[in-house]
C-alpha beads as a LAMMPS data file, in Angstrom:
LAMMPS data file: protein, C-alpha beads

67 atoms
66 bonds

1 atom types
1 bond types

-500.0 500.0 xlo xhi
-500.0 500.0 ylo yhi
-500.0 500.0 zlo zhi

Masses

1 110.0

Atoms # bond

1 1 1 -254.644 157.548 -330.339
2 1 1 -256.626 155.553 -328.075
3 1 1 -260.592 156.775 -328.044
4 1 1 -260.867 155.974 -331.343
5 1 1 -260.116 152.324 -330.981
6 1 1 -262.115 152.544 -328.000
7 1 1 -259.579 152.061 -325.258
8 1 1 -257.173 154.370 -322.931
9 1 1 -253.600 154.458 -323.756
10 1 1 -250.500 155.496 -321.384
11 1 1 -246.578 155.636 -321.917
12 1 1 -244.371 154.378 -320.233
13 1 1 -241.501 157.278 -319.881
14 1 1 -238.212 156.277 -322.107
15 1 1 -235.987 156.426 -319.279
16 1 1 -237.514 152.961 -318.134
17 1 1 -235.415 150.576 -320.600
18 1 1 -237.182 147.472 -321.429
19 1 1 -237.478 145.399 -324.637
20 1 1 -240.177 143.326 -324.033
21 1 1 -243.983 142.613 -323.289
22 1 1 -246.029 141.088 -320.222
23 1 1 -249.503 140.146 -320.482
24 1 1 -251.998 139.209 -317.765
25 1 1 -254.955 137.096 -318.283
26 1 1 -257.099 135.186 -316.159
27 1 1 -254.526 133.055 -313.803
28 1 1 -251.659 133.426 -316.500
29 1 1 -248.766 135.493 -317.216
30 1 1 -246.970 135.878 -319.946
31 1 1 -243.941 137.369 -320.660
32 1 1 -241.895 137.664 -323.916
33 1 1 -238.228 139.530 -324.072
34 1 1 -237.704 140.744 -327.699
35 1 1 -233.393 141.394 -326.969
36 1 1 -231.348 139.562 -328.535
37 1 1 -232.445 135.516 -327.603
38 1 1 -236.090 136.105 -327.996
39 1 1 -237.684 134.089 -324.843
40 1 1 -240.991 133.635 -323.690
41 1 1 -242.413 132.745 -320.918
42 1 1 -245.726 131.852 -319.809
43 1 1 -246.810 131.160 -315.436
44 1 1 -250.025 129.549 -314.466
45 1 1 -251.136 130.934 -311.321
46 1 1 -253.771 132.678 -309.654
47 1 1 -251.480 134.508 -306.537
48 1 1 -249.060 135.398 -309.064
49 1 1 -251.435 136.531 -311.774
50 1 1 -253.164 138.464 -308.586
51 1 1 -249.665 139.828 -307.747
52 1 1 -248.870 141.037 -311.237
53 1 1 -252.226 142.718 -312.398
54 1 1 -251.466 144.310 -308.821
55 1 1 -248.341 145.698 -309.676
56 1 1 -249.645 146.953 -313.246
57 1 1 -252.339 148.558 -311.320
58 1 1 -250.007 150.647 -309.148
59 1 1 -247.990 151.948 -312.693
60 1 1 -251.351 152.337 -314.456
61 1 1 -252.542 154.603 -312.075
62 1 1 -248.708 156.905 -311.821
63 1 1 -248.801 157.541 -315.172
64 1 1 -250.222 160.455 -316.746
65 1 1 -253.402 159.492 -319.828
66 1 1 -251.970 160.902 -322.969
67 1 1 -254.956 161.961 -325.506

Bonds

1 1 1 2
2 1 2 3
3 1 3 4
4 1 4 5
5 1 5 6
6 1 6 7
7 1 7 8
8 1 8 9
9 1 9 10
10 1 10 11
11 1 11 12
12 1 12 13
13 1 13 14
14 1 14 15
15 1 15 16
16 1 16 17
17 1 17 18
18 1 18 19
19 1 19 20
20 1 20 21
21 1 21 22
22 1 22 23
23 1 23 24
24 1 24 25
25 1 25 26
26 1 26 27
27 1 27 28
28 1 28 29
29 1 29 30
30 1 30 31
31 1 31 32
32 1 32 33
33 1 33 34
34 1 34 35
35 1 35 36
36 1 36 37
37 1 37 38
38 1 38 39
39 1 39 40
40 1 40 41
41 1 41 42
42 1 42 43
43 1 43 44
44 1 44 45
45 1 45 46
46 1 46 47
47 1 47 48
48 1 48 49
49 1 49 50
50 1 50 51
51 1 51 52
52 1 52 53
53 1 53 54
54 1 54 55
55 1 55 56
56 1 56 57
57 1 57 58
58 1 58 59
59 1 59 60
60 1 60 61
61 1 61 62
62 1 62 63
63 1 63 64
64 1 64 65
65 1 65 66
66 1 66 67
């Protein structure tokens, strides 16, 4: 898993309940809910984007790198 397809994977613990994705690009976020009325949503801007990759950051770096 992961160094193989050249990239570091990390998991979330299942006691955080979520059904959904979030990607950050650029000045853009999107986010897509997969429960029940599958909605997407996508933000243009570059505080926001800045605020999100911020808060990724701080749960990237908590969580342990499974090999």
């Amino acid at each position: 898993m992961g160094p193989k397809q050249l990239r570091e994977v990390k998991i979330i613990p299942a006691t955080y309940k979520y059904h959904g994705m979030v990607f950050i690009w650029q000045n853009k976020i999107a986010m897509f809910s997969f429960k029940k009325d599958m909605e997407a949503l996508v933000i243009e801007s570059e505080e926001l984007s800045k605020i999100q990759k911020a808060m990724f950051d701080v749960i990237w770096d908590s969580l342990e790198y499974k090999k």
